[in-house]
VONULO-76740 format. One record per residue (C-alpha): residue in one letter; y, z, x. Coordinates in Angstrom, 3 decimals, decimal comma. Example, Ala and Ser with C-alpha at 12.3 -4.5 7.8 and 13.67 -1.06 7.14 Angstrom:
2
<r resn="A" c2="-4,500" c3="7,800" c1="12,300"/>
<r resn="S" c2="-1,060" c3="7,140" c1="13,670"/>
//
This chain:
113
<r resn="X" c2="24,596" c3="-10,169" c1="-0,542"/>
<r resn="X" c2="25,491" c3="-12,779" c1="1,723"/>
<r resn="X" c2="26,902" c3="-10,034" c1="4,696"/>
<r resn="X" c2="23,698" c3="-7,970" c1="3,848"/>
<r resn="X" c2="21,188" c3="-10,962" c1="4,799"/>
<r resn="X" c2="23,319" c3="-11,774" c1="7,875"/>
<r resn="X" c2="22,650" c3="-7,977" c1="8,561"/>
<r resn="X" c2="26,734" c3="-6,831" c1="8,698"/>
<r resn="X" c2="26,168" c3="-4,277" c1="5,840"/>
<r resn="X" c2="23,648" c3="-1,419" c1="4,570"/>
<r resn="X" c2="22,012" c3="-1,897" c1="1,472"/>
<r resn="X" c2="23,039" c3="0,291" c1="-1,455"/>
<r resn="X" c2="21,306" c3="2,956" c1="-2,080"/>
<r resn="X" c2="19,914" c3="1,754" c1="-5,686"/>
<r resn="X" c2="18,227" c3="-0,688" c1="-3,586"/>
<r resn="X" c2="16,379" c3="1,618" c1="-1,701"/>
<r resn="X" c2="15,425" c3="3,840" c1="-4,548"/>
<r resn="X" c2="14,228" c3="0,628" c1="-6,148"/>
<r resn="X" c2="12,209" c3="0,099" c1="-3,244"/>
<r resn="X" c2="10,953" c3="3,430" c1="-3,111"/>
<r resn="X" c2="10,138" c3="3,281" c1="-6,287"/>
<r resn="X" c2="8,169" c3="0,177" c1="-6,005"/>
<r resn="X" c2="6,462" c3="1,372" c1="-2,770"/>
<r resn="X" c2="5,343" c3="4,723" c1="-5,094"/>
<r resn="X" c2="3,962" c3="1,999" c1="-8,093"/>
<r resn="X" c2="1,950" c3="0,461" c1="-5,615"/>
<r resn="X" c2="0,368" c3="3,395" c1="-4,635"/>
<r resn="X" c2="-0,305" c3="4,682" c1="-8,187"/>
<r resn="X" c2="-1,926" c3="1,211" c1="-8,381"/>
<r resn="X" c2="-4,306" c3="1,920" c1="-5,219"/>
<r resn="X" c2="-5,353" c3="5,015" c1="-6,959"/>
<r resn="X" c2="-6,222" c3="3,356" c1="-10,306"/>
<r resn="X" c2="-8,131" c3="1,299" c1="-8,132"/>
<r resn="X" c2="-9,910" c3="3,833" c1="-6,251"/>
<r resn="X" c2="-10,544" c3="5,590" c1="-9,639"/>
<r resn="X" c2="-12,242" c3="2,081" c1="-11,069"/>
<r resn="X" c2="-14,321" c3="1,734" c1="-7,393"/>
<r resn="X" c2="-15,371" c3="5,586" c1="-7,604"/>
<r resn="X" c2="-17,035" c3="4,840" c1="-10,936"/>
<r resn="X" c2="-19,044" c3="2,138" c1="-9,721"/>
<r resn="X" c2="-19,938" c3="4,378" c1="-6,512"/>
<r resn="X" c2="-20,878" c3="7,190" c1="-8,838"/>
<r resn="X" c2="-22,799" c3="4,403" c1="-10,925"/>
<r resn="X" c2="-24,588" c3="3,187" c1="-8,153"/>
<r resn="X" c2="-25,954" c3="6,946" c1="-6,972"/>
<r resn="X" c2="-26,647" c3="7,614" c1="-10,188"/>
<r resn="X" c2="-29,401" c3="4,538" c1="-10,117"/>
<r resn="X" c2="-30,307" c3="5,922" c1="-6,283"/>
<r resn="X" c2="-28,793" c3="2,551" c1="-4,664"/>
<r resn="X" c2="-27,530" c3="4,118" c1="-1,745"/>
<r resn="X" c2="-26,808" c3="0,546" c1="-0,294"/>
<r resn="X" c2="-24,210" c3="-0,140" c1="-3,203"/>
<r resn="X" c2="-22,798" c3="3,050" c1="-2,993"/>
<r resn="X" c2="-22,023" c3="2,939" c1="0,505"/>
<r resn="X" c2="-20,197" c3="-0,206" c1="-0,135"/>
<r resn="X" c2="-18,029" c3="0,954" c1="-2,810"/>
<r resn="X" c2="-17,497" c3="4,355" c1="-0,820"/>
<r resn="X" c2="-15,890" c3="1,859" c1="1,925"/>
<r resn="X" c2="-13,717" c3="0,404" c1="-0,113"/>
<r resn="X" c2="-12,641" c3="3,728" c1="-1,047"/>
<r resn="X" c2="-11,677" c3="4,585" c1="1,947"/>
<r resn="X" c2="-9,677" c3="1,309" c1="2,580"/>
<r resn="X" c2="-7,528" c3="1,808" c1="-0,249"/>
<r resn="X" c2="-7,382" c3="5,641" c1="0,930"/>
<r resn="X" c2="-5,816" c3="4,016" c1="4,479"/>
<r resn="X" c2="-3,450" c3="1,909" c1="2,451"/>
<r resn="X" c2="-2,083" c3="4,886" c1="0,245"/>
<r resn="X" c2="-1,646" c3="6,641" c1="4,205"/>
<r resn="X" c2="0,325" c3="3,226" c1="5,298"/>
<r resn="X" c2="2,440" c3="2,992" c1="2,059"/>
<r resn="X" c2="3,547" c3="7,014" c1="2,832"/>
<r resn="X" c2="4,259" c3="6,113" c1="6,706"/>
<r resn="X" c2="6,324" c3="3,279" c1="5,267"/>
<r resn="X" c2="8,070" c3="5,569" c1="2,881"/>
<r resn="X" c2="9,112" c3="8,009" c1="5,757"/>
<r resn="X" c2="10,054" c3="5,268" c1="7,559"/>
<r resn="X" c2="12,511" c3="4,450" c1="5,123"/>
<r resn="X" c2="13,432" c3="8,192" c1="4,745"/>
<r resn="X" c2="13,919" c3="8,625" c1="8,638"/>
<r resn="X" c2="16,547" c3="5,057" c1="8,634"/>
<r resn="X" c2="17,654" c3="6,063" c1="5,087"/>
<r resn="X" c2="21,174" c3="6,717" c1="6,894"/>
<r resn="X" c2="21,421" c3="3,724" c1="8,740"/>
<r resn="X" c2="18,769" c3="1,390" c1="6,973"/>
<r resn="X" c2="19,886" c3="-2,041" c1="7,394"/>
<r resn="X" c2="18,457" c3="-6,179" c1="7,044"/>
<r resn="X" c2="16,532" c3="-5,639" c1="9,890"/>
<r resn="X" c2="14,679" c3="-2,322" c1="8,861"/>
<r resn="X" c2="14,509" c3="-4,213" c1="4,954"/>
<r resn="X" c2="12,516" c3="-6,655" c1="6,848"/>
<r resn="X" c2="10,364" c3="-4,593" c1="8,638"/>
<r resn="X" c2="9,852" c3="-2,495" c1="5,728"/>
<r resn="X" c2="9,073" c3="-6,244" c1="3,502"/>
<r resn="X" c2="6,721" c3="-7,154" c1="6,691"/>
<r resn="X" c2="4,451" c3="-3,649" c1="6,798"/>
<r resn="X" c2="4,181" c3="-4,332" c1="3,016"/>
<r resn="X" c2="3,220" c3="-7,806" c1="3,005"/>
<r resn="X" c2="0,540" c3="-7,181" c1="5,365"/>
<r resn="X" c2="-0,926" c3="-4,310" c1="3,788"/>
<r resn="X" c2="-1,795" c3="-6,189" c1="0,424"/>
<r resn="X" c2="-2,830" c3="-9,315" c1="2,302"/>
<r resn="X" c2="-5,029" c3="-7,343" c1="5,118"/>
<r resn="X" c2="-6,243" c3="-4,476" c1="2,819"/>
<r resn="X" c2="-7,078" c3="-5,746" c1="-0,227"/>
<r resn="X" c2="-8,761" c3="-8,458" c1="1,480"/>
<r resn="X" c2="-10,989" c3="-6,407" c1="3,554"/>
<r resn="X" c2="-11,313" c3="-4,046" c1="-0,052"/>
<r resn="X" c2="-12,152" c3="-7,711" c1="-1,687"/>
<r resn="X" c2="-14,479" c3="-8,752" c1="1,177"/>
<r resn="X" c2="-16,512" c3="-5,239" c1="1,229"/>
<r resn="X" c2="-16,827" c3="-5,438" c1="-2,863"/>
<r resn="X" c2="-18,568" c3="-9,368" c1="-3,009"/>
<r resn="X" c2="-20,898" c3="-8,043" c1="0,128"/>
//
């Protein structure tokens, strides 16, 4: 582990199917959420509140964007799968890091609006 953070070796490829495998969870988590957020839209039209539909609708569409970033990250990983080393782990740890924090905050944000 110690050659892998100071970037000399690859990582094995369990670790990147583990990662893959996380990156897939997360999305199946964005879609329970979208599922949970499209009930309230459908709620909200149902009760002719446009104004709270809208907002849920834009949340969907957030977490729709994340799903899209989680799949470029995926094929970013597929594309370095060969050569993936500490530096594309990081990069990889970075893009996902940022997505929760930036996404679901602006998902957060647009639902207490």
């Amino acid at each position: 582990k110690a050659a892998l953070e100071a970037g000399k070796e690859q990582p094995d490829k369990t670790k990147l199917l583990e990662l893959a495998l996380k990156l897939e969870n997360l999305k199946v988590e964005f879609d329970k959420l979208i599922d949970k957020v499209q009930a309230l839209t459908d709620y909200y039209d149902g009760k002719g509140d446009a104004n709270s539909a809208d907002k849920f609708n834009r949340a969907i569409a957030v977490l729709e964007e994340a799903k899209l970033k989680i799949d470029e990250i995926k094929e970013y990983i597929r594309t370095n799968v060969d050569s993936f080393d500490e530096e594309d782990a990081q990069t990889v740890r970075d893009a996902v890091r940022a997505l929760k924090e930036e996404m679901l905050s602006e998902v957060l944000l647009i639902l207490l609006e």
